[in-house]
C-alpha positions, 0 to 999 in steps of 0.5 A: 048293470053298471058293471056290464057298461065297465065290462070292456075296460075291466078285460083290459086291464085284465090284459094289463095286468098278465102281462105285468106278471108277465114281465114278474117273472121273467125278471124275478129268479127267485120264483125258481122258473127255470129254463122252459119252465120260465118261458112257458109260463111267460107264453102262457100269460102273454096268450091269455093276455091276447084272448083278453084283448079280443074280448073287450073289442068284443064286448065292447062291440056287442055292448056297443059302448065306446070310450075314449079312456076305453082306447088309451087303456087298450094302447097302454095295455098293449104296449105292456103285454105285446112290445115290452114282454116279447121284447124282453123276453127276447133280450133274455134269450139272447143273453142266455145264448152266445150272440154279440152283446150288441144284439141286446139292444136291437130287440127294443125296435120292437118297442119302438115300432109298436110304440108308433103301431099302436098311436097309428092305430088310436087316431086311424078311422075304425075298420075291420081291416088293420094297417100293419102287423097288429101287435098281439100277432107280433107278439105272439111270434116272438114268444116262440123264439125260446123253443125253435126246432132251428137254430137261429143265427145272428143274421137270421136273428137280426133279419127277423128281427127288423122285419118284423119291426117294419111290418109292425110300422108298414101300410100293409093290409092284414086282415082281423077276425071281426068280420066275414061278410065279403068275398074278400074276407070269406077268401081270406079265412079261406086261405087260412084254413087251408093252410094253416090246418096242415101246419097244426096237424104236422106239429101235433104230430110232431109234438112241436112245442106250444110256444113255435106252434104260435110262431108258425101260426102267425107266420101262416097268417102273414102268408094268407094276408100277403096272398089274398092282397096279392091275387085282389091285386092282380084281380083289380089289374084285369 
């Protein structure tokens, strides 16, 4: 029973620890990952890293246990899998295609961002609803740029970029997977679903790469959460 009581704080470590690895093998050429073979692995261990992150608010939720080294370790978890690994992972891309040296350093506004996203986020009341881009969603977008069906020009590049780095930072609401109880939220997944299922269908049938299929997703998500907000809106102005 006394491992149950540390079952939330060992998923983020967990979390912690994929994303180091990440960050391993991205920087360490003498694994012989080459290419998308690189990219995907690194994908695919920040992804994990993202279904770890929900399951110790899960469980911690259903075991209702509550602790103040259980959040900083979730912040510092955070911060390795989601901002420093899509960031890096970025400035790789970036070398290994010919864009303006100064383009290697805008990616760190990603760190940067998630850096005050997430100290926002430790010392906001608990809701069921975040206050700008969560980090994993960011993060999850970034990992696609490796395998874009399009070619992304530097201002495309630095757009995306800064954007996203505003989302991250902004008072936007963006809603969570915690909870469908209202109206509000059921319309929500409502949205989602119905976009967001065409999106997954077409790429299968597309045989579009894991990697841009988890960018779309997201951007999917940011759409439904800027509708709703939008149509509550308009709804309250009525």
């Amino acid at each position: 029973m006394k491992f149950i009581k540390h079952l939330p704080n060992f998923l983020t470590i967990c979390n912690a620890l994929l994303g180091s690895f990440a960050l391993f093998v991205l920087f360490i050429d003498s694994l012989e990952f080459y290419g998308d073979d690189k990219y995907l692995f690194v994908i695919l261990l920040v992804f994990f890293a993202a279904i770890f992150d929900y399951l110790d608010g899960f469980f911690a939720k259903i075991l209702n246990i509550k602790s103040k080294i259980g959040s900083q370790l979730d912040s510092f978890s955070d911060l390795i899998s989601f901002a420093i690994v899509p960031t890096f992972l970025v400035i790789d891309f970036i070398s290994e295609n010919e864009y303006p040296t100064y383009l290697k350093l805008l990616p760190l506004l990603i760190i940067i961002c998630s850096i005050y996203r997430l100290s926002k986020f430790n010392v906001l009341e608990s809701s069921i609803h975040f206050k700008g881009l969560p980090t994993p969603a960011n993060a999850l977008f970034f990992l696609g740029f490796p395998s874009f069906i399009f070619s992304l020009s530097e201002l495309i590049l630095v757009s995306i970029i800064i954007f996203f780095s505003f989302l991250l930072i902004s008072n936007f609401k963006f809603y969570s997977f915690k909870s469908f109880k209202n109206k509000d939220e059921k319309r929500f997944l409502l949205v989602l679903i119905l976009i967001e299922l065409p999106v997954i269908i077409l790429s299968f049938v597309k045989r579009v790469e894991f990697a841009s299929l988890l960018s779309y997703m997201v951007l999917v998500y940011i759409i439904s959460c800027f509708l709703i907000s939008g149509i509550n809106k308009q709804a309250s102005s009525n």
